[in-house]
N, C-alpha and C positions, 0 to 999 in steps of 0.2 A: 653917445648913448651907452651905456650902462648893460652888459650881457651878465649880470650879477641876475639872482633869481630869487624872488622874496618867496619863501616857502609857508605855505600857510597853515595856522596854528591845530588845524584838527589835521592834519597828515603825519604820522610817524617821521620821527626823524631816525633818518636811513645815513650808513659812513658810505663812503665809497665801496664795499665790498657787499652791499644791500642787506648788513644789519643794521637794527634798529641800537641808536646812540640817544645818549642821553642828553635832555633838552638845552637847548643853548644856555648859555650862562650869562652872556654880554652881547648886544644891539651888532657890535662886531660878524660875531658868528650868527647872525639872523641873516647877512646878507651875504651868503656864497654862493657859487657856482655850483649848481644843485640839477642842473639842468637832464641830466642822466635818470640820475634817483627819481626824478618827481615823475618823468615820462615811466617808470617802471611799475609806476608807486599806481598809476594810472592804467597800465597796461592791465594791473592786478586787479583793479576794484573790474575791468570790463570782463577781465573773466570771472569773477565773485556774477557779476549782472547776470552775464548768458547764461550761467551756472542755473543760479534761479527761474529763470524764464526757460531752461531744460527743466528743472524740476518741474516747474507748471506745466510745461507739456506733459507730462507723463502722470501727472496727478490727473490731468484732463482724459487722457488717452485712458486710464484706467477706470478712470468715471463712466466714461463711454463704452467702455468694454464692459461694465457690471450692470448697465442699465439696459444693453444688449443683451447680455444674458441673463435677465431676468425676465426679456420676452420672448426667450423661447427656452421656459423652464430651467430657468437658473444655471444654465451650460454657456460655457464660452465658446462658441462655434468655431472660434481659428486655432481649437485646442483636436489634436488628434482623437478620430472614432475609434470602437472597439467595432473593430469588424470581424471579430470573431465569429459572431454568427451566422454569418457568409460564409465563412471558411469551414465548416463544422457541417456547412447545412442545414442549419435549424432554422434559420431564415426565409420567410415565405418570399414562393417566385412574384414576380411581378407580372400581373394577370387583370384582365378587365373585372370588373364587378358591379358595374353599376347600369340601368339602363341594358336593353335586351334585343334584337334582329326575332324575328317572325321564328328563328329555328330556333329559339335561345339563346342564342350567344351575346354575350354582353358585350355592351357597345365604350365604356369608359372606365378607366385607369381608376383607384381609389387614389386621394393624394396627389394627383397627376392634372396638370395645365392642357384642357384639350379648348380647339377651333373651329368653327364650321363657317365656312366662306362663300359667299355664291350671290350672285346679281338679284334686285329687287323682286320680290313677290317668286325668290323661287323655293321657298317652305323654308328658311332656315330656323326661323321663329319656331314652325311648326315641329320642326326635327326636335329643337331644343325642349318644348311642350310635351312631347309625346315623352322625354326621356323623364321628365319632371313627372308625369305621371306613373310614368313606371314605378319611379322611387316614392314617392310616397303611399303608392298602395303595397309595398315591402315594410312599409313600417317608418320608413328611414324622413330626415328632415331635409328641406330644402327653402335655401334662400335664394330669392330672387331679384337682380338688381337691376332693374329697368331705366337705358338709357335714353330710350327712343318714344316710347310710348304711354298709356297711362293702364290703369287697374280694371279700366271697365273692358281693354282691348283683353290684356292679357288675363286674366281672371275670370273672364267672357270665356275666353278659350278655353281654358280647365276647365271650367262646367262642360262644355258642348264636347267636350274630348269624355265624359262618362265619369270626372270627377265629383265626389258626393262635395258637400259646402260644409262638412263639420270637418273632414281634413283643413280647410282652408280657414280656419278660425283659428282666432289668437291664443285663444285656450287649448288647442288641440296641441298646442307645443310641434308644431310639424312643418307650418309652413310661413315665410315671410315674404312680404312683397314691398319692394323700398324704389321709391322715386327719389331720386339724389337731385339739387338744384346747387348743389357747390360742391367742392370738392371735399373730402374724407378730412375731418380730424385727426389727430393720435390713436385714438382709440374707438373709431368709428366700424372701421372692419371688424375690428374682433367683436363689439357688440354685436355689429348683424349679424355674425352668423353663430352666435352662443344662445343657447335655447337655452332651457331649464332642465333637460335632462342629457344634454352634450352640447355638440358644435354640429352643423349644416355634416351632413353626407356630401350633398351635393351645392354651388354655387354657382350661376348662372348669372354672366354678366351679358345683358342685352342693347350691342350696341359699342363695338367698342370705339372707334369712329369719333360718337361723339360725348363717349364717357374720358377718352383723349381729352377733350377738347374743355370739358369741364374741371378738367387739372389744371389747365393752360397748356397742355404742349399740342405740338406741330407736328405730329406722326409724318406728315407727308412732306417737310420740309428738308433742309442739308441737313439738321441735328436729329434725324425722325430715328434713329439709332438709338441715340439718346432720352430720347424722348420714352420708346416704346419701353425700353429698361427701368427707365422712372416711373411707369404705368405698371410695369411688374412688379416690383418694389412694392411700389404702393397697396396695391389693391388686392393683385393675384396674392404675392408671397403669404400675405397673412393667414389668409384660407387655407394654402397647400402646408402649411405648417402645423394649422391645427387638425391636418391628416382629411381636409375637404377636396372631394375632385372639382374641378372649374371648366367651365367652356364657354365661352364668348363666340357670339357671334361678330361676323364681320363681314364689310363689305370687297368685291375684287375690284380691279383695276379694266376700267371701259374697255381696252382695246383687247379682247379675246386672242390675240395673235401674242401680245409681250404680257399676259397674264401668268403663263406658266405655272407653277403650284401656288403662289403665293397673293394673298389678301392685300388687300391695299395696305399701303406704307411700306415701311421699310423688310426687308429680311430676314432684318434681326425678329419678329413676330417669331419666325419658321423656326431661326438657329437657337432661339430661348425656349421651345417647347419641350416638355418634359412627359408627355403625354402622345397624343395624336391628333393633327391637323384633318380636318374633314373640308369635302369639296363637292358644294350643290349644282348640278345642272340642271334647269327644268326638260324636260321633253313635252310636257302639255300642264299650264297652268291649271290652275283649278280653285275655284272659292263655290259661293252659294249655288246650291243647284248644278253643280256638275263636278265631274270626276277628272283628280291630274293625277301627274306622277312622274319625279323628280330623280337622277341617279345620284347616289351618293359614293364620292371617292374618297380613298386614303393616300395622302398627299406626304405625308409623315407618319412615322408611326417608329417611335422610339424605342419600345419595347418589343416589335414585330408582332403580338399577337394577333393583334388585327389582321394585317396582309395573309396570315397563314388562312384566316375565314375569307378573302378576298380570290376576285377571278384579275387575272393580269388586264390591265389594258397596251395599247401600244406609245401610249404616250407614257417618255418618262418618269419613271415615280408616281403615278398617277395607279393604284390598283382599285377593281369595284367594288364597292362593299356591298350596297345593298340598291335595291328600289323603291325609295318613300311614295306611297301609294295615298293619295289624301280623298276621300271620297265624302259628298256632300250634298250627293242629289236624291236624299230621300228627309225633309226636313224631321220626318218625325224619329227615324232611327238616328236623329244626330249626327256629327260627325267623327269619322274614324280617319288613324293618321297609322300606317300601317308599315314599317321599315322591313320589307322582302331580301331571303337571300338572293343573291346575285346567281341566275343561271347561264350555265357555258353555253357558247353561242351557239354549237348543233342540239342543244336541249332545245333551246329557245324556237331554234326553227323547226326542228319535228314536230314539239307541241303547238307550233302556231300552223305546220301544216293538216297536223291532224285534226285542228281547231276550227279547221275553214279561215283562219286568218293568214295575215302577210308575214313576209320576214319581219323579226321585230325591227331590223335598220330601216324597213320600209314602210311600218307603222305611223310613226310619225303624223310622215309627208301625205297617206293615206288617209288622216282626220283633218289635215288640213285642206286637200282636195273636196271632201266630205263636205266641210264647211262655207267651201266656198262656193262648192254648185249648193247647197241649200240658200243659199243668202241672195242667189242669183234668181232674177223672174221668167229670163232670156236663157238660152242655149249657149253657152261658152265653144271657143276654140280651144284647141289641145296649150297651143302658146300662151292663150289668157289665163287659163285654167292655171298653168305652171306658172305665172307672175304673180296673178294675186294667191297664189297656195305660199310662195316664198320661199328661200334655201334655194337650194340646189335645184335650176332645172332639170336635168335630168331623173334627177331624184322624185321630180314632182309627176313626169309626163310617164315613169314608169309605176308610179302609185295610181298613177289613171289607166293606165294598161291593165292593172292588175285588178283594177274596180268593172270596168268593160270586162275582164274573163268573165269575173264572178258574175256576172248580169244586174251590178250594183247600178251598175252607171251605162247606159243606152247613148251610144253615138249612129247620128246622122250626119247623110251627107249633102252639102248645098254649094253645087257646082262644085270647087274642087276642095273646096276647104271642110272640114269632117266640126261637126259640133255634140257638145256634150250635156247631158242631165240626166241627175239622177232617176234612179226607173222608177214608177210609182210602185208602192207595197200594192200586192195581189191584196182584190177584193175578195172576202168568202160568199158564198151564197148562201144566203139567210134568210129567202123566202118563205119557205115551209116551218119554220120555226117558233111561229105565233098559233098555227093551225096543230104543232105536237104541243106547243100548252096548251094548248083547249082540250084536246082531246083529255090530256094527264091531267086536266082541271075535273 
C-alpha cells in the first residue's frame, strides 16, 4: 500500500520548509509525500477555527456586558467606583429612614435588603403593615408583593390600621398591591415598582417561603444556597438598585433549640443581607377582641444603627428592639399595631412594681394562670393550674403565688391539697341609689 499522499486541490501547496510553492505542473508531482505539510496545513485552519469561536466569545461577553449596563443606568458594574465621595466626606452615613419605633427612631435602611422572621400568627405581617403605613402617610410609595395571601386580607388590614382608601388607589400613584401566580418576567420587577412619579420607597415582599417556591427553587434543599441567591437576583436586586428598601417576611425553623438567628432555609438569607434581619417572639397572641404583644429582636444589623437603639439580650446576636403592642379589643376604635422602645429590665420592674403588676419575666405566665382558672368551673390544684397554664412549672406556680399576694386568686384548703380560683370582683352597694334619683328627680 501506497504512503504517497494525494493533496487536495483547495489546500495551498506548501515545499518542505512550509512555504507556499507553486502548483504542480505534472500528475507526477500530485502524488508525494506530503504527509508533514498537510498535518500543518491542518493544524493552522484549527487555529484560524478557535481563533473565531474566541472572537464570538468576546463579541458575546461584550453584548452581555452592555445589556448589563444598561440596567443599571448605562454603567458597567465590573468597571471601578469613584469613591471619592467617601473619602472627601460628602457622602451621606448610612442611617435608617424609613418606617419609625414609638420614640421615633426609624426602623429601615433606605436601599437596603431587610427580614422579619418569626413562627405563625406572631404579627410579622402586622410589623410589616404598620411600617407600610408609616410610609405612606410621609408621602412616600409603596409596593406590595403578596406571596401568601390575597387583597381583601391585606388591604382589610391598612384600613383597620387608620389608613384613608384614597392613599390606596391607583390614581394616588402611592400604593401597589400585586398577587404573583408565576414567576417575574424580565421586566416584571422594575414595572412594579415604577410609579408615575418615581420608584416604590419601600417593597414588601410577603412570604418568602413561598415566593421561593413560585421561582422553582428549594430554599430548604442541598442547593438552598443557591437557590436563595437566585431569589436575590431576581426579585430583591432590582428594587435595591432602583434605591428601594425591601423586607420580606419569613418563616423560622420548628425546633426553637437549632433555630438560633436564622429564618428558615439556608444562611446564606443572613450572610446576603445588606440591611437588618428582624426576629418576632410572641409573648401573648392577640387578634379580634383582645390585646398581644410580640418582642422584636435584631439578629443582624449591618450598619449597626439599630443595635445602638437596642437593649442587649443574653443570647448571641440577638439585641431588643422594641415591643409590638397590637390592640383590638375596642372594635370601634380600630386597631392599633404600636412598635414600643425596648425598656431595661430594672425600668421594667420598678414600673411594674409601682403599677401593682408582676415582673414583666413573670407577666406572661401570670395571663396564662388568669386564663386558665377563668375557663375552669371547679377549683384547680397549684400542679393543675401550672399544667394547663404551660412553660415552665415553676414559672407558672410562682405567677400563682403572686396572684394569691395580690388577693387576685383565693386558695382553699381540702384535706391536704390547697385549691385555687379566682376571687370574685367586690360588689358595690347600690341600694340607696334609685331613692337619690328620686329625690334629684
Amino acid at each position: 500500500m501506497s504512503t504517497d499522499l494525494v493533496v487536495p486541490n483547495f489546500l495551498p501547496h506548501v515545499n518542505g520548509k512550509g512555504e507556499a510553492s507553486a502548483a504542480p505542473t505534472s500528475p507526477e508531482e500530485e502524488r508525494i509525500p506530503r504527509a508533514l505539510d498537510f498535518e500543518r496545513v491542518l493544524a493552522e485552519r484549527t487555529v484560524f477555527r478557535r481563533a473565531d469561536a474566541k472572537a464570538a466569545e468576546i463579541v458575546a461577553a461584550e453584548t452581555a456586558a452592555r445589556v448589563a449596563a444598561e440596567k443599571h443606568g448605562g454603567r458597567n458594574t465590573w468597571q471601578p467606583e469613584d469613591i471619592s465621595d467617601v473619602l472627601d466626606g460628602t457622602r451621606d452615613p448610612v442611617v435608617t429612614e424609613l418606617g419609625h419605633r414609638a420614640d421615633g427612631v426609624p426602623i429601615l435602611y433606605r436601599g437596603k435588603e431587610h427580614g422579619i422572621a418569626g413562627e405563625p400568627e406572631s404579627g410579622k405581617t402586622w410589623f410589616a403593615l404598620m411600617i407600610v403605613v408609616q410610609v405612606l402617610k410621609k408621602g412616600h410609595r409603596v409596593t406590595y408583593v403578596d406571596f401568601e395571601d390575597d387583597a381583601r386580607t391585606v388591604v382589610g388590614r391598612l384600613l383597620d390600621l387608620g389608613l384613608i382608601k384614597e392613599r390606596l388607589r391607583r390614581d394616588s400613584d402611592q400604593f401597589r398591591y400585586i398577587r404573583p401566580e408565576a414567576a417575574p418576567g424580565e421586566d416584571d420587577i422594575t414595572a412594579a415598582i415604577t410609579f408615575g412619579g418615581g420608584t416604590a420607597d419601600l417593597v414588601v415582599y410577603d412570604g418568602f417561603t413561598e415566593g421561593a417556591a413560585l421561582l422553582g427553587l428549594d430554599v430548604t434543599g442541598g442547593d438552598g444556597q443557591a437557590a436563595v441567591a437566585k431569589f436575590r437576583r431576581t426579585v430583591i436586586r432590582p428594587a435595591l438598585t432602583a434605591g428601594a428598601a425591601t423586607l420580606i417576611t419569613d418563616h423560622v425553623v420548628k425546633s426553637s433549640d437549632s433555630r438560633n438567628r436564622y429564618a428558615l432555609g439556608a444562611q446564606h438569607k443572613l450572610a446576603g443581607l445588606t440591611g437588618a434581619q428582624f426576629m418576632i417572639e410572641v409573648e401573648k397572641t392577640w387578634g379580634r377582641g383582645r390585646k398581644g404583644r410580640s418582642k422584636i429582636y435584631i439578629t443582624k444589623d449591618r450598619n449597626a444603627a439599630l443595635r445602638e437603639a437596642s437593649q442587649p439580650d443574653p443570647r448571641p446576636n440577638f439585641d431588643h428592639f422594641g415591643d409590638l403592642v397590637g390592640n383590638a379589643e375596642d372594635p370601634e376604635m380600630g386597631i392599633t399595631v404600636v412598635l414600643f422602645a425596648p425598656r431595661s429590665e430594672q425600668e421594667g420592674i420598678e414600673k411594674a412594681v409601682a403599677e401593682g403588676q408582676p415582673d414583666p419575666k413573670l407577666a406572661p405566665a401570670v395571663d396564662r394562670v388568669i386564663e386558665v382558672l377563668q375557663g375552669s368551673e371547679e377549683p384547680l390544684s397549684g400542679n393543675r393550674v401550672a399544667v394547663l397554664a404551660g412553660g415552665r412549672k415553676q414559672t407558672a406556680l410562682d405567677a400563682l403565688e403572686w396572684l394569691v399576694a395580690k388577693g387576685r386568686v383565693t386558695r382553699t384548703k381540702n384535706g391536704a391539697t390547697f385549691f385555687h380560683a379566682l376571687t370574685p370582683e367586690p360588689v358595690e352597694d347600690v341600694a340607696d341609689e334609685p331613692a337619690v334619683a328620686l329625690k334629684a328627680a
